[in-house]
N, C-alpha and C positions, 0 to 999 in steps of 0.2 A: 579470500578467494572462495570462501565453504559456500560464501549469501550471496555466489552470484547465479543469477537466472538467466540460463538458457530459453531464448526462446527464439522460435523459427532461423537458427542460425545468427539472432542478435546475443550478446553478452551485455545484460543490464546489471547495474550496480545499485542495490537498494535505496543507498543513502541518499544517491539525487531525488528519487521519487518524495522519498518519506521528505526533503526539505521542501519541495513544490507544495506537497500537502501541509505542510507546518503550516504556510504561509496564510492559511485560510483562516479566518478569525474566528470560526466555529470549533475547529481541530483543538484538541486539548494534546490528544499523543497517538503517533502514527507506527508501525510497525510493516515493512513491506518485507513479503516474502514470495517463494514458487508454488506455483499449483500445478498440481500437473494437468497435460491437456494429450487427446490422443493424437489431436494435431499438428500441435507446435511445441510438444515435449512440454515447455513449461510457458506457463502463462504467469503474469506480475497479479499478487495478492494484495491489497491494502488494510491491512485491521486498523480502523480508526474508534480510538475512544473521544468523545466529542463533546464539547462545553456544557455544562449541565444545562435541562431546559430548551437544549436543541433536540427534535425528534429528527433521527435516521431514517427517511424517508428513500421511496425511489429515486422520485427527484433531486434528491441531495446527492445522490450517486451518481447520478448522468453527471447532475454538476461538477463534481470532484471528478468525474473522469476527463469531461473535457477542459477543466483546467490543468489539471498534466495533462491532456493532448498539444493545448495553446503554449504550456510553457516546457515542452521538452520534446522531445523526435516523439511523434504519434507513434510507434510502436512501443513506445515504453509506456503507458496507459496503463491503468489496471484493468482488469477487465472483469475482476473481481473484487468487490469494495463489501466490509463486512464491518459494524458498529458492534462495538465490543462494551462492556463496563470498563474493563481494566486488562491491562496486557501483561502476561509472565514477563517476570523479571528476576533476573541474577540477586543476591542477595547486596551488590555492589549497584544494583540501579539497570542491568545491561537488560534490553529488551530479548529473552531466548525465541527467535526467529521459528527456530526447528517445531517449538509448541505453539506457532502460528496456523 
């Protein structure tokens, strides 16, 4: 219940996100978390580490937004998409969301 995002009065659940984004043959490993917003409390974050040799562009971003707009309720979208090297992780493998 800790990793779920509030936003505009929706309750988002990271995991559907971060698997729409797997789904991308570019995505190596996805981490979704909250940002906060002044508007809508929190808005959905995407840290995506991406296949080697793929550059994180903008247009990569749009892309990846509108494919989670296309494959889940438009308001679960990120609206912040960030290309990462590597994502914190628990010594057991766990993505730590919080140092997203």
């Amino acid at each position: 219940m800790d990793d779920v995002i509030k936003s505009s009065g929706y309750r988002i659940g990271p995991f559907e996100i971060e698997s729409v984004i797997m789904e991308l043959p570019y995505v190596l490993e996805c981490g979704v978390s909250a940002a906060p917003d002044e508007v809508r409390g929190q808005v959905v974050k995407a840290s995506i580490v991406l296949v080697p040799g793929t550059d994180g562009t903008e247009e990569l971003k749009k892309e990846i937004q509108n494919y989670v707009k296309a494959h889940t309720a438009p308001y679960k979208y990120p609206r912040i998409v960030v290309f990462r090297d590597s994502l914190p992780k628990t010594i057991s493998g766990k993505i730590q969301r919080h140092l997203l």
